[in-house]
KERO-70705 format. One record per residue: y negated, x negated, z negated of N, C-alpha, C in turn; residue in three letters; residue number from 1. Coordinates in nm, 3 decimals. Atoms other than C-alpha are relative to their C-alpha. Layout:
<pts>
> n.yy;n.xx;n.zz;ca.yy;ca.xx;ca.zz;c.yy;c.xx;c.zz;rest;nr
> Y;X;Z;Y;X;Z;Y;X;Z;ALA;NUM
...
</pts>
This chain:
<pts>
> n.yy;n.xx;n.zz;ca.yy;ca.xx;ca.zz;c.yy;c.xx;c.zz;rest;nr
> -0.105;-0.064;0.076;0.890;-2.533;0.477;-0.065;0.101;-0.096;UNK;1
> 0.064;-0.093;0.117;0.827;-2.250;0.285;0.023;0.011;-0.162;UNK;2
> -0.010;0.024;0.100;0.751;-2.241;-0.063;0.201;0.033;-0.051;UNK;3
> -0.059;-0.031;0.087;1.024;-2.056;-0.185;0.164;-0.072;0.004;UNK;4
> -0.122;0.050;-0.063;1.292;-2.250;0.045;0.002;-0.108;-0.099;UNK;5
> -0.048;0.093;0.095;1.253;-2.588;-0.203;0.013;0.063;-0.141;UNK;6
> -0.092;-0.045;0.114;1.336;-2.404;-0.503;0.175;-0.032;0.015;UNK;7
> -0.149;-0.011;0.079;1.687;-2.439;-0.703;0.034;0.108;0.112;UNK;8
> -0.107;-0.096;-0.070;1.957;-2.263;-0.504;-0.001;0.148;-0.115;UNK;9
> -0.017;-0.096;0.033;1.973;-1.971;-0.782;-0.178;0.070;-0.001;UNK;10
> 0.135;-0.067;-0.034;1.587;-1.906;-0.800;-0.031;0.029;0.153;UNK;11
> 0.023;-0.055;-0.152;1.565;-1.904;-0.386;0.078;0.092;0.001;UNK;12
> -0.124;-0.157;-0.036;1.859;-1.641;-0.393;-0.103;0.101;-0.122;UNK;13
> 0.013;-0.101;0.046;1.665;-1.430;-0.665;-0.194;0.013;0.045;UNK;14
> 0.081;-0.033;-0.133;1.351;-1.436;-0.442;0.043;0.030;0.131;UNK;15
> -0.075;-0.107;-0.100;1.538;-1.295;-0.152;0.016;0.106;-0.023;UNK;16
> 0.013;-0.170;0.056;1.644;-1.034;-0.370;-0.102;0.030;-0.058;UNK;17
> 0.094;-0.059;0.021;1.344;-0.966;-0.468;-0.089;0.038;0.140;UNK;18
> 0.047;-0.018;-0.140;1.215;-1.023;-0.115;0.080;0.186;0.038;UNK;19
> -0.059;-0.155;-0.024;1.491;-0.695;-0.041;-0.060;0.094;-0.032;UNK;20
> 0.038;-0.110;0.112;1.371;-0.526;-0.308;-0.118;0.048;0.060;UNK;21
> 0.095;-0.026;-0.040;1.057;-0.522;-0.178;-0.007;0.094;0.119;UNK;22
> -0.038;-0.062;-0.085;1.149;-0.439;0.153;0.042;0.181;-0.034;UNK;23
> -0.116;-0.159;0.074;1.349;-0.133;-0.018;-0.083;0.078;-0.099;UNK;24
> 0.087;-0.011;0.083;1.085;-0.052;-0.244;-0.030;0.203;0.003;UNK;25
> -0.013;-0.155;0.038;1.063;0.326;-0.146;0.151;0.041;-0.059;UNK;26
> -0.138;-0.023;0.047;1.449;0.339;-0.181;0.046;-0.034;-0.166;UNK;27
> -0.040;0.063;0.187;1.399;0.148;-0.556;-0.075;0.128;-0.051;UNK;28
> 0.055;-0.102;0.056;1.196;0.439;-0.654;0.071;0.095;-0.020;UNK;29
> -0.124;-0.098;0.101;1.511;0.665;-0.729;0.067;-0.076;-0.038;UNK;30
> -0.042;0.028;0.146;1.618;0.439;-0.951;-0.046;-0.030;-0.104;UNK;31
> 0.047;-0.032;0.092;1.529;0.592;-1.218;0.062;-0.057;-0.138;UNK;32
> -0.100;0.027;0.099;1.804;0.596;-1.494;0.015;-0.128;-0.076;UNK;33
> 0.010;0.142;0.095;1.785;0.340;-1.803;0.098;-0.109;0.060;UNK;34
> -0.139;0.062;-0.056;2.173;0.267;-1.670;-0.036;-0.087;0.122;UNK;35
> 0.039;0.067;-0.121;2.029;0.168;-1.352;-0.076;-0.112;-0.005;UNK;36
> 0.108;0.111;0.040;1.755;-0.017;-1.418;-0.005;-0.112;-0.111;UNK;37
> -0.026;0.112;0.027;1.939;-0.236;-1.638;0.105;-0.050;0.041;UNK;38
> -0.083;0.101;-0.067;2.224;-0.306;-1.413;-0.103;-0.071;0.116;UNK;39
> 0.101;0.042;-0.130;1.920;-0.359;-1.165;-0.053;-0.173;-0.062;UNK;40
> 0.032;0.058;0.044;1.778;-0.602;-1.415;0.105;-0.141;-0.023;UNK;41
> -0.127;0.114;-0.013;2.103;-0.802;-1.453;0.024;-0.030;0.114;UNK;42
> -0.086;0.044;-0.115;2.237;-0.828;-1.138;-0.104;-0.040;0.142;UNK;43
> 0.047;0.010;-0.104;1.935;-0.822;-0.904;-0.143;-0.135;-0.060;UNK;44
> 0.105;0.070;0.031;1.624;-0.969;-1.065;-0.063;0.059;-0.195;UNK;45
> 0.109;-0.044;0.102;1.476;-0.909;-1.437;-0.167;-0.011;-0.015;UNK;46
> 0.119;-0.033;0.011;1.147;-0.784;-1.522;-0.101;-0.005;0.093;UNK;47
> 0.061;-0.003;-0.175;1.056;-0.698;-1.113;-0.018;0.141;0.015;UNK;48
> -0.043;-0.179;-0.048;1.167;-0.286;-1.094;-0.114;0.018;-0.023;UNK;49
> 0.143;-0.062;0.041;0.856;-0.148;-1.247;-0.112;-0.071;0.051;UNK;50
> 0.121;0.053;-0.114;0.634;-0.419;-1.026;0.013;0.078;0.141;UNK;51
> -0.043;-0.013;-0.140;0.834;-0.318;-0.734;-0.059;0.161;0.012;UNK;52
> 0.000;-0.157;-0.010;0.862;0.070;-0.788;-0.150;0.045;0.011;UNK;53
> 0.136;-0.035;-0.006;0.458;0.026;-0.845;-0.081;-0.006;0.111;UNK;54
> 0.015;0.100;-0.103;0.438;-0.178;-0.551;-0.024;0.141;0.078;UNK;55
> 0.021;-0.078;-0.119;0.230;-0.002;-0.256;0.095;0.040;0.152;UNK;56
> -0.068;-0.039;-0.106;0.505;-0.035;-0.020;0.096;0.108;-0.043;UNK;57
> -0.052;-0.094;0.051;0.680;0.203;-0.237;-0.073;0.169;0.084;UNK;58
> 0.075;-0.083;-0.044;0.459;0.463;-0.054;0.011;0.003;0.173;UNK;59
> -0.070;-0.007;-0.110;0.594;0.373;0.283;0.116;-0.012;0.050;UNK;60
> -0.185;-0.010;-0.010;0.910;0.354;0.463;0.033;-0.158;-0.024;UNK;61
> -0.078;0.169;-0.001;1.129;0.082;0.388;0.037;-0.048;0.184;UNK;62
> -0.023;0.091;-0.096;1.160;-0.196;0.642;0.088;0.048;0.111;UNK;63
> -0.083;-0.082;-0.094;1.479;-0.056;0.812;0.031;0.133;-0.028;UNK;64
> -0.032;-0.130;0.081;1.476;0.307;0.682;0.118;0.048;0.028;UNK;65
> -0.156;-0.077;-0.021;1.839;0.373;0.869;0.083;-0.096;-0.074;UNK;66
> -0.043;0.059;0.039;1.971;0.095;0.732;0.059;0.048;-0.158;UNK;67
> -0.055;-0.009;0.114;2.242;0.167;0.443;-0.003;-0.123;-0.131;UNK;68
> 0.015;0.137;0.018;2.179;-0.078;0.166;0.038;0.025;-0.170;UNK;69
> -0.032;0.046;0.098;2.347;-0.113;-0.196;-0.126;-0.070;-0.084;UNK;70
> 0.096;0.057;0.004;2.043;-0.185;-0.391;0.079;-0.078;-0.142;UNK;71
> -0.039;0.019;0.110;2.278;-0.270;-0.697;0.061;-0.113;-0.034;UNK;72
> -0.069;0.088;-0.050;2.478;-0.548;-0.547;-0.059;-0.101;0.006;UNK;73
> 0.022;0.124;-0.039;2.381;-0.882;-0.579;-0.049;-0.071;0.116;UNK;74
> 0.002;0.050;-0.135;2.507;-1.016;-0.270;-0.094;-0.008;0.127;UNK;75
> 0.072;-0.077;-0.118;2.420;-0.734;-0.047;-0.196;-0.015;-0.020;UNK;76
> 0.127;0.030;-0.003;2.040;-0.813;-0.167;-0.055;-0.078;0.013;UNK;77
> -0.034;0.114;-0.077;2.081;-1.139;-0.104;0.003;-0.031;0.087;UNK;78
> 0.044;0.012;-0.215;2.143;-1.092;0.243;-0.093;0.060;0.035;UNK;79
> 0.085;-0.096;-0.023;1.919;-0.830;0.269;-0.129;-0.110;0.038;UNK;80
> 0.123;0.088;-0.016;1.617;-1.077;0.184;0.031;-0.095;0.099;UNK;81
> -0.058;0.120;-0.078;1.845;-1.371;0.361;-0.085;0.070;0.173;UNK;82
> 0.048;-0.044;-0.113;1.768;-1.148;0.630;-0.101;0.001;0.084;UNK;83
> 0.191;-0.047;0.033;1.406;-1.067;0.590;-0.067;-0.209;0.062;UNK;84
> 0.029;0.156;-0.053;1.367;-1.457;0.550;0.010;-0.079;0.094;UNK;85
> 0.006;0.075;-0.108;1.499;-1.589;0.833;-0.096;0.069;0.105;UNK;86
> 0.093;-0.057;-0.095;1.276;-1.374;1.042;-0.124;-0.038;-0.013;UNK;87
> 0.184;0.039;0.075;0.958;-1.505;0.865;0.043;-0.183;0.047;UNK;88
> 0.005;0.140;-0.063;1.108;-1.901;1.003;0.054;-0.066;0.127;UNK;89
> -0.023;0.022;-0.119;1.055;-1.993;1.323;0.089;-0.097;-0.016;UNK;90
> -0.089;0.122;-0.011;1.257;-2.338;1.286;0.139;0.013;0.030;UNK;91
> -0.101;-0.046;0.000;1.584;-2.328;1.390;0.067;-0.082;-0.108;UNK;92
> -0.041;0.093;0.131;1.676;-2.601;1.165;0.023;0.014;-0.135;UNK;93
> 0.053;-0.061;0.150;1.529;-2.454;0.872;0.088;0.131;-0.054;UNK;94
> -0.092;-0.117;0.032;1.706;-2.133;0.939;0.181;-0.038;-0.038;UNK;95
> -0.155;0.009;0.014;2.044;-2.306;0.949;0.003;-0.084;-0.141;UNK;96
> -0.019;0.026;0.167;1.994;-2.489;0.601;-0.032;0.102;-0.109;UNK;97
> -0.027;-0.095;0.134;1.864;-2.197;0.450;0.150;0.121;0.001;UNK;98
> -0.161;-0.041;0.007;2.198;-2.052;0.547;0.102;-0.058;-0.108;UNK;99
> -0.099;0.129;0.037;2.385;-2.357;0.414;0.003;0.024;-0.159;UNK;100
> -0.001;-0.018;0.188;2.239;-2.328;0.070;0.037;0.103;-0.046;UNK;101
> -0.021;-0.133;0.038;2.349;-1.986;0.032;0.169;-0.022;-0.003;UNK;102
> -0.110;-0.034;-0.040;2.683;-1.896;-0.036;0.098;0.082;0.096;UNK;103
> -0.119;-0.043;-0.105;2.973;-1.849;0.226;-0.023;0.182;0.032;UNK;104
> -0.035;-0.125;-0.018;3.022;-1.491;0.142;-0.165;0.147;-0.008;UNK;105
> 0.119;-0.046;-0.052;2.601;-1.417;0.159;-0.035;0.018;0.124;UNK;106
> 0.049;-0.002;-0.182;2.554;-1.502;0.532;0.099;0.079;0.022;UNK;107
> -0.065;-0.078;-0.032;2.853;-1.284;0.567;-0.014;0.124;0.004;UNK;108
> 0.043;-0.096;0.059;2.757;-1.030;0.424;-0.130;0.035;0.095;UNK;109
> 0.078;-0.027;-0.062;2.449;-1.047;0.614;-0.019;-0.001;0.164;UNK;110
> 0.034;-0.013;-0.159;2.578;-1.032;0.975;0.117;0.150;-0.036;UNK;111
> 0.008;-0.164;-0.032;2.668;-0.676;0.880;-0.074;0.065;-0.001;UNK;112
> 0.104;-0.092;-0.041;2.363;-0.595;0.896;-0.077;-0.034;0.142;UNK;113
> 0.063;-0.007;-0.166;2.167;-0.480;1.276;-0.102;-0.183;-0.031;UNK;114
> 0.073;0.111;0.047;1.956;-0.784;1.341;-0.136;0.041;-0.030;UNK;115
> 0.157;-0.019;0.040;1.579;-0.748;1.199;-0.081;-0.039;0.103;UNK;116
> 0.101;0.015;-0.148;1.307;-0.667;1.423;-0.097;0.044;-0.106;UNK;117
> 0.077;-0.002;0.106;1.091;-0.652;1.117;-0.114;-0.095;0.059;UNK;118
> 0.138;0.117;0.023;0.707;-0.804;1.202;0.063;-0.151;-0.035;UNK;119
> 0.000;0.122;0.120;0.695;-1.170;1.102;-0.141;0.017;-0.050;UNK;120
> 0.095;-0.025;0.059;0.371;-1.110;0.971;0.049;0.113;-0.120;UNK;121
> -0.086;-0.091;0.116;0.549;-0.860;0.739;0.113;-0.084;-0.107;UNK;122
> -0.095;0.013;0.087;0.830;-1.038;0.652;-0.089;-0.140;-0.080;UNK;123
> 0.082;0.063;0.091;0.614;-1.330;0.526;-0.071;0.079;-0.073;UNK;124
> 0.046;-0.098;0.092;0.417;-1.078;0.339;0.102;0.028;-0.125;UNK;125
> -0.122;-0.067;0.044;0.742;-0.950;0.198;0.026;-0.130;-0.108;UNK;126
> -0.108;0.137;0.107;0.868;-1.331;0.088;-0.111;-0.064;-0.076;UNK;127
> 0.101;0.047;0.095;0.502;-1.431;-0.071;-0.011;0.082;-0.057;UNK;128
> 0.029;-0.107;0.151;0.464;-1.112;-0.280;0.137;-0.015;-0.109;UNK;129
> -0.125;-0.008;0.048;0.840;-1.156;-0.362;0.017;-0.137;-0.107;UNK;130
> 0.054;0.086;0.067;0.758;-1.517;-0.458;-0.063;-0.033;-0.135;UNK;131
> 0.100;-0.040;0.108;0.473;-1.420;-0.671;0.118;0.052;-0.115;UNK;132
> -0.017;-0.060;0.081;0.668;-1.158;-0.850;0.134;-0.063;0.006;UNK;133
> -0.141;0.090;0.069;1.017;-1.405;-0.884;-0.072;-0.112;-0.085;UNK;134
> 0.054;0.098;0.072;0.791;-1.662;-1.032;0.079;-0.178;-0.028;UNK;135
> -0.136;0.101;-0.020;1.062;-1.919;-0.906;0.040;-0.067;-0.081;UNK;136
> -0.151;0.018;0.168;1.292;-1.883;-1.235;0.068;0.051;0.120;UNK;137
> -0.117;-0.077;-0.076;1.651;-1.796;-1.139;0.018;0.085;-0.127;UNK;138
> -0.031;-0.115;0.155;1.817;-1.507;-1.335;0.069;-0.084;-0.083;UNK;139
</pts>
């Protein structure tokens, strides 16, 4: 099981979104604006933007670069990582409880997005740096 899966239900959801974030990490780099970057701070993860935006993947394309993605939204970052994560666990088991623990309207949310053909060697990358920098607090 992966670390970040026995965490509290609100700290595993704000390592996902940070997992996203990561993923998205060239796309977090125009958000610039104080406004932004403290609804970013509320709603997605506090004191991550300025790791992330520093963050070397900031310098390549994000994960799905066609992919439309709300970086502002909770939810939608939520699934985003939800996303990311299940691709990084082979188990099928594993994948259907870390569904379970999530709320209803997260996994929903996340079969609007294509399915991820993201590396797993990436997306684990993605959910241990994300890890690191959630420090598994919830917001």
């Amino acid at each position: 099981m992966p670390p970040f899966a026995a965490l509290p239900r609100p700290a595993c959801a704000k390592v996902l979104r940070v997992t996203a974030a990561l993923a998205y990490a060239r796309l977090l780099r125009r958000v610039v604006s104080a406004e932004a970057q403290k609804i970013f701070a509320v709603r997605i993860a506090p004191h991550v933007l300025h790791a992330i935006q520093r963050d070397i993947r900031g310098d390549e394309e994000d994960v799905e670069p066609g992919m439309t993605l709300n970086v502002l939204d909770r939810a939608e970052m939520t699934a985003a990582g939800l996303r990311v994560a299940l691709r990084a666990i082979d188990d099928p088991s594993l994948r259907v409880l870390m569904e379970l623990r999530l709320p209803r309207t997260v996994v929903q949310r996340m079969t609007h997005f294509e399915v991820c053909d993201t590396r797993v060697k990436t997306a684990h990358d993605l959910l241990d740096a994300a890890y690191t920098l959630a420090r598994g607090e919830a917001c």
